[in-house]
Legacy VTK file of the C-alpha trace (Angstrom):
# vtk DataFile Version 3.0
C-alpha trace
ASCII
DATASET POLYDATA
POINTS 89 float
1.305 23.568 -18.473
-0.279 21.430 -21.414
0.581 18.273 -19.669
-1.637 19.124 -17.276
-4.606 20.162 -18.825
-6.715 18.239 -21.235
-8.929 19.603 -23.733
-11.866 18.918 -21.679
-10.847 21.215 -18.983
-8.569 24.279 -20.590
-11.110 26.662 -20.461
-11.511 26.159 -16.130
-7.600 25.949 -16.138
-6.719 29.191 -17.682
-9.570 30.706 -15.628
-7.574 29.146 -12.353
-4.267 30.366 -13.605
-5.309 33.924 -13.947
-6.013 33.918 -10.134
-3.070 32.031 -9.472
-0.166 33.762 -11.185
2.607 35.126 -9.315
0.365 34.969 -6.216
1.193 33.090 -3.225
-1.464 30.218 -2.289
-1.392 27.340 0.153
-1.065 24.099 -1.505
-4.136 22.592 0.494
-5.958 26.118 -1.050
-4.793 25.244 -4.825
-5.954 21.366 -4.246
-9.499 22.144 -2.966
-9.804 24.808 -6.146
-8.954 21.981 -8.291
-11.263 19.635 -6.695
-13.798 21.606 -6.949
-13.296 22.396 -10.886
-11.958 19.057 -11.840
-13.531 16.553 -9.844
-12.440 13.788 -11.466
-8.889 14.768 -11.417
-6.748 12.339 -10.292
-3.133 13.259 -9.625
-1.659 9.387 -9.555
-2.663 9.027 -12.746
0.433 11.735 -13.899
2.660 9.769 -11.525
2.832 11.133 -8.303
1.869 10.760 -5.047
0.011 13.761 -4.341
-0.323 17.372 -5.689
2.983 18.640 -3.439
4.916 15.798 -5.378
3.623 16.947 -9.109
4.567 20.642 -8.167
7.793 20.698 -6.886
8.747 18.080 -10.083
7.994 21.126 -12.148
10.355 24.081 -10.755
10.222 25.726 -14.165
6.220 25.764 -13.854
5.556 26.645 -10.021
7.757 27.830 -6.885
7.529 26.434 -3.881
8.256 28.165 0.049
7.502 26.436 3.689
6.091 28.935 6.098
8.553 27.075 8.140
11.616 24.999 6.451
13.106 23.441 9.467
9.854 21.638 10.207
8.689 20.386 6.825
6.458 18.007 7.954
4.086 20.058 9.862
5.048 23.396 7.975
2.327 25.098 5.466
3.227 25.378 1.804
2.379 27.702 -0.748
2.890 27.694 -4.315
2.816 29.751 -7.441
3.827 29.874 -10.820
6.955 31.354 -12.340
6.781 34.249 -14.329
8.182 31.898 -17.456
6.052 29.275 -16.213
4.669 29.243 -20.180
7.908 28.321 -21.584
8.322 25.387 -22.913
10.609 22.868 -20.599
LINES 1 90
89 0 1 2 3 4 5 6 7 8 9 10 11 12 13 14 15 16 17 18 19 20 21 22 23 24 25 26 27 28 29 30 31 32 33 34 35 36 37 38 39 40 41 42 43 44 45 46 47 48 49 50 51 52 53 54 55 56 57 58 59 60 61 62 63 64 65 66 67 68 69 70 71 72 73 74 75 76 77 78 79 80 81 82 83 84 85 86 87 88
């Protein structure tokens, strides 16, 4: 989760990831959160598209579910971390 974080912001982040762990939230829920906490954050600049991209590149660190899989692109997801989600990849 390091990788994610700088130094500048751990203190929000593990404030975010107490509310986050092991509970289900909607991807568009978990990006306002961090928009509103890290304004300046800028997912391209880790070298992805957007926020869905970053997560599901990181199985070990979050989980991913569509509230409907056969229609992806119209489907809500949700996210949350994995119970080893502080293991080193």
């Amino acid at each position: 989760m390091g990788e994610f974080a700088t130094s500048h912001h751990s203190g929000t982040w593990k404030r975010l990831r107490a509310d986050l762990y092991y509970n289900w939230r909607e991807l568009q829920e978990v990006a306002l959160i961090l928009r509103r906490y890290f304004p300046d954050l800028n997912i391209k600049s880790f070298g992805y598209k957007g926020l869905r991209r970053l997560v599901q590149a990181h199985p070990k660190t979050f989980q991913t579910r569509w509230d409907n899989p056969k229609k992806k692109r119209n489907a809500t997801i949700f996210i949350r971390l994995t119970k080893d989600h502080t293991k080193s990849s």
